[in-house]
C-alpha positions as MATLAB code, in Angstrom:
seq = 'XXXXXXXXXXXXXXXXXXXXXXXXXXXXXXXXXXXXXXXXXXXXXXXXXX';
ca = [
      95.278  122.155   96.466;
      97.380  124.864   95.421;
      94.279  126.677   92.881;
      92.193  126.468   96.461;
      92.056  129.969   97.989;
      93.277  130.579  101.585;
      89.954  131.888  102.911;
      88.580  128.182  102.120;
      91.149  126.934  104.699;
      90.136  129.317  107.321;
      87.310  128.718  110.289;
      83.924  130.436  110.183;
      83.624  133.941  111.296;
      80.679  134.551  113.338;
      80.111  132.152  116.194;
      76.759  130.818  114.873;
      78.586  129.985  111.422;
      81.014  127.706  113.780;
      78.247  125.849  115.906;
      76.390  125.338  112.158;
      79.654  123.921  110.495;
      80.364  121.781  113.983;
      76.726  120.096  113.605;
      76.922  119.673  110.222;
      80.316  117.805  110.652;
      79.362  115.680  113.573;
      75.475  114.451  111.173;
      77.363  113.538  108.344;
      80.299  111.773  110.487;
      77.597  110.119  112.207;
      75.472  109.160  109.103;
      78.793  107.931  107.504;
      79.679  105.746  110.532;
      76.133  104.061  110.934;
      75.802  103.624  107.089;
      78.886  101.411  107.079;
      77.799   99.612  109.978;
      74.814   98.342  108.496;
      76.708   97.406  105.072;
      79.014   95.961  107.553;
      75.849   93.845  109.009;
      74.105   93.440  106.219;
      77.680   91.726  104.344;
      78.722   89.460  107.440;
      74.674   87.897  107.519;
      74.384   89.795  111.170;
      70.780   89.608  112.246;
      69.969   92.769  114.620;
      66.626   92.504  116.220;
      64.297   95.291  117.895;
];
């Protein structure tokens, strides 16, 4: 961590920059959370029907 630079650390500038990184954050924590449900399902024989 120490060769990072201490602009990488810091928050967007511009407001639009902010909301981008926010949505960005949220899809991929999102994306992360159902993809390890369904390995969760898919490992414990869990049937889920629509």
């Amino acid at each position: 961590m120490k060769d990072m630079p201490a602009e990488f650390f810091l928050p967007p500038q511009g407001n639009e920059a902010l909301k981008r990184e926010t949505i960005r954050l949220l899809a991929g924590c999102t994306a992360f959370i159902v993809i390890l449900g369904i390995i969760v399902a898919l490992t414990q024989g869990i049937v889920v029907s629509v």
